[in-house]
C-alpha positions, 0 to 999 in steps of 0.5 A: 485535502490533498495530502489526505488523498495521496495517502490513499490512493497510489499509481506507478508505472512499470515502463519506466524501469524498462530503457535502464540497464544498471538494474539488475532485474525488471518486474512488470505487471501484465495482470494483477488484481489483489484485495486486502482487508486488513482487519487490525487497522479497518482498512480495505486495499484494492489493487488493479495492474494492467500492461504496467499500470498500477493503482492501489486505492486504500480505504478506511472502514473505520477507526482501528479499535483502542485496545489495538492502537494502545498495543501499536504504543506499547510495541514501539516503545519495546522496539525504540529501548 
């Protein structure tokens, strides 16, 4: 159960980036809100960011359709030639 829930739901920080100085550039999130429905795999995608927290919960709404995942198949077999 465990496994299944962090494939779903994420959380970084964007403060600890900040005290290293061999990074040649810092992104930080003051405000982000960002919401995705991603209609190939039914899936939905929340994205919350505030003052460098940042939470990202993916839910599946269903199964991806048959004819998607057998294209998905014939794609990675083009692409593994």
């Amino acid at each position: 159960m465990k496994n299944k829930i962090n494939e779903y739901i994420n959380f970084w920080c964007d403060w600890t980036q900040i005290p290293y100085r061999q990074f040649n550039w810092i992104s930080f999130t003051f405000i982000n809100l960002y919401f995705e429905w991603d209609r190939m795999f039914n899936q939905i995608e929340l994205e919350i960011g505030l003052i460098g927290f940042n939470l990202r919960v993916q839910v599946p709404v269903g199964k991806p359709s048959p004819k998607i995942l057998k294209e998905m198949k014939r794609w990675e077999k083009e692409l593994s030639n």
